[in-house]
N, C-alpha and C positions, 0 to 999 in steps of 0.2 A: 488428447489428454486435457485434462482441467484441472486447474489447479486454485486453491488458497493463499491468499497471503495474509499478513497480519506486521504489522509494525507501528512502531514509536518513537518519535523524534524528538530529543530533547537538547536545550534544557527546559524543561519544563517551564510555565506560567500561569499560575493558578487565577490574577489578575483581567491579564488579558491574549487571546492566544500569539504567540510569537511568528516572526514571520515566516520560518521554517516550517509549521502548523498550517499556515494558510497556502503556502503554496505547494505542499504536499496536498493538501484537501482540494486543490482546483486540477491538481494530477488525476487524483482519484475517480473525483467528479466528471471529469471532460474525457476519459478513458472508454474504451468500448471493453468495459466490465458490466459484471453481474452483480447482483446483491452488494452494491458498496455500502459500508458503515462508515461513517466518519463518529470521531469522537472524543472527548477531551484526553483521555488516557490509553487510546489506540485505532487502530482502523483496521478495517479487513473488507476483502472484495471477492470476487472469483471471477474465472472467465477462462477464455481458451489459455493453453498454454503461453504462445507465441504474443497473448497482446496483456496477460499476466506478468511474463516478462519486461515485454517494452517497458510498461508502466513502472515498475518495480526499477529500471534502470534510471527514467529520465526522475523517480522519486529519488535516490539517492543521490542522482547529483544536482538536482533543485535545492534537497533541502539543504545538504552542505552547503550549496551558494551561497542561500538564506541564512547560515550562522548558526546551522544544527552543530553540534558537538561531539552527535551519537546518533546512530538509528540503530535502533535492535529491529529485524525484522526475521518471520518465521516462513516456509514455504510450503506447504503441503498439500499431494497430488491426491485429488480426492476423485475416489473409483465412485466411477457413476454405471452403473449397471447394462451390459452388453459391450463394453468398450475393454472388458480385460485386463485396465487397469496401464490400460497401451496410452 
């Protein structure tokens, strides 16, 4: 299975990005993902389920480390064709 994520860790910094921001983005980056985004108002990735997850768990407690406030993040299993949707 493969999945989507997408999330947002604030408080917000229009300035300069805060450090919850960066060290979410060196999660993202150094992650065995696919198609990472990084970006000033959200991020999104994909990859297999299992390293979807990891990533996703060591992101929210990184960023809370780092003085996040909130993470809104979203999860969606994206059917890729012959897999069933398994």
């Amino acid at each position: 299975m493969r999945l989507r994520v997408e999330f947002t860790t604030e408080p917000f910094d229009l300035d300069e990005p805060p450090a919850h921001a960066l060290v979410t983005r060196e999660v993202m980056e150094t992650a065995a993902l696919d198609a990472v985004e990084v970006g000033p108002f959200g991020n999104t990735a994909e990859g297999r389920a299992d390293e979807v997850l990891s990533a996703v768990d060591t992101v929210l407690r990184k960023a809370l480390e780092a003085g996040a406030t909130r993470v809104s993040l979203q999860v969606n299993v994206i059917n890729t064709a012959g897999e069933g949707g398994r």
